[in-house]
Structures are given as structure tokens and as C-alpha cells.
C-alpha positions in Angstrom: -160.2 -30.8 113.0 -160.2 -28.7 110.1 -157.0 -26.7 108.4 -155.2 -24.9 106.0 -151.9 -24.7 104.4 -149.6 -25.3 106.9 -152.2 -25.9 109.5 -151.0 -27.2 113.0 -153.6 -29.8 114.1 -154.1 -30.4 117.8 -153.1 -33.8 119.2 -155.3 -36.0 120.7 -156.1 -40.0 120.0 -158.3 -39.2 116.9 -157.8 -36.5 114.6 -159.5 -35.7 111.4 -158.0 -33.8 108.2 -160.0 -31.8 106.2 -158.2 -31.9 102.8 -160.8 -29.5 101.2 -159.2 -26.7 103.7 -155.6 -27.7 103.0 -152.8 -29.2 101.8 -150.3 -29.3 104.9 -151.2 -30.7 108.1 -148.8 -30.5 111.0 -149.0 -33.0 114.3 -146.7 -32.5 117.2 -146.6 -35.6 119.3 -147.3 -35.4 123.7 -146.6 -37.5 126.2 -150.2 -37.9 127.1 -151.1 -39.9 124.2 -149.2 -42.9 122.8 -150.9 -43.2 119.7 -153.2 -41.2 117.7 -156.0 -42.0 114.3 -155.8 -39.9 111.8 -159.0 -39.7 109.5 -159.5 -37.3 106.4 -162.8 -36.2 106.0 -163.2 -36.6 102.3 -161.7 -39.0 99.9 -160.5 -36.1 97.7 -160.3 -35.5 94.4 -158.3 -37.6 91.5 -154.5 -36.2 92.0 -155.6 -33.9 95.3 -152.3 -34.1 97.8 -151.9 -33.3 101.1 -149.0 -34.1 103.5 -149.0 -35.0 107.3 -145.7 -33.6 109.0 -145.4 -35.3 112.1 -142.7 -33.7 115.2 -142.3 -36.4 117.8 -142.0 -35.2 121.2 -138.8 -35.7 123.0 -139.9 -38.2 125.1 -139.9 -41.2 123.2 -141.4 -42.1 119.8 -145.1 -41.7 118.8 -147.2 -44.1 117.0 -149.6 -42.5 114.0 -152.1 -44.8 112.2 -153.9 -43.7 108.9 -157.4 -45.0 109.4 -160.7 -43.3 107.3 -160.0 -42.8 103.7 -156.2 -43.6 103.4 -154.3 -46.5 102.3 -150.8 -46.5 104.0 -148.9 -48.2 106.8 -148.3 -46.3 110.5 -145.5 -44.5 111.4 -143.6 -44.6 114.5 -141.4 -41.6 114.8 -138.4 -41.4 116.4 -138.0 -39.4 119.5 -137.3 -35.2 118.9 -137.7 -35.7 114.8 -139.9 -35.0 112.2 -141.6 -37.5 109.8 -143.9 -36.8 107.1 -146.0 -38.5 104.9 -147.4 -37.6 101.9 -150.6 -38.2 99.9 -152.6 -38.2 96.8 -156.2 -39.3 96.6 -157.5 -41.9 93.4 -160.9 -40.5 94.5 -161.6 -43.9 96.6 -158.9 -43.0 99.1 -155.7 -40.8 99.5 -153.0 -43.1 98.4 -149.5 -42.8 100.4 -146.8 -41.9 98.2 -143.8 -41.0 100.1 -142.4 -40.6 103.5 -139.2 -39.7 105.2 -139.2 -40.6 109.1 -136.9 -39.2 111.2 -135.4 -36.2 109.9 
């Protein structure tokens, strides 16, 4: 899955960011599936950011994992609020710097 800035990515178990397409990558969690991968494409370049808003469905809270190309724990969102995470690549991987869960 490719995207621009302020790109809405669909939602299924694995999903890939294209970071050379955007910065801003929005995921809104489903029912249908409890946990989804997220993969970036490309390592990026030294300094490169991107950031992965996350909206959790009202249902009950979501459970992302940053696999391919990033270093940073999961997040499990909290049901009906938005978390995002945000990024910037050493040119080996796209390094978390911040998040806010739950907002």
C-alpha cells in the first residue's frame, strides 16, 4: 500500500508504507482484524520522517506491530481514540521517536 501526505491506508493484517510517497499515513482499525503488520517499503533516508496515525474502532482496542524496516514497540490503542507514532529513519531503519496513544 502506497500513499501520500495524509494518505488513509486500508486495513487489513499486513500493510506496507511507502515513505517515498508520503509522510502521513492514517490506519483506522475494524473489527475483522485484531492485529495488523505494518512494513515500510524502504528504509528511508538519514532524517526522512513519516508518522502512523492510528483511529481504533469503537469496538475494543487494536493491536499494531512495526515489523520490516522499523525499530519500535506495538501499540494497542484504546477503543474510539487515536494514537500516533512517529518516525525518522538512520538509513538502516525508521527509528520511533514519539507517540501519544489514546487521544
Amino acid at each position: 500500500v502506497t500513499g501520500g501526505p495524509g494518505s488513509v491506508l486500508g486495513y487489513s493484517s499486513v500493510l506496507t508504507v511507502d515513505p517515498n510517497k508520503g509522510h502521513l499515513f492514517t490506519i483506522t482499525t475494524t473489527s475483522s482484524v485484531a492485529t495488523i503488520n505494518v512494513n515500510a517499503s524502504v528504509v528511508g533516508q538519514y532524517g526522512q520522517q513519516i508518522q502512523v496515525m492510528i483511529q481504533n474502532d469503537g469496538n475494543g482496542s487494536r493491536k499494531v506491530v512495526f515489523n520490516q524496516n522499523f525499530r519500535a514497540q506495538s501499540v494497542t490503542g484504546v477503543a474510539s481514540l487515536l494514537s500516533v507514532v512517529s518516525f525518522t529513519s538512520n538509513a538502516s531503519v525508521f527509528v520511533e521517536t514519539a507517540r501519544t496513544i489514546g487521544v
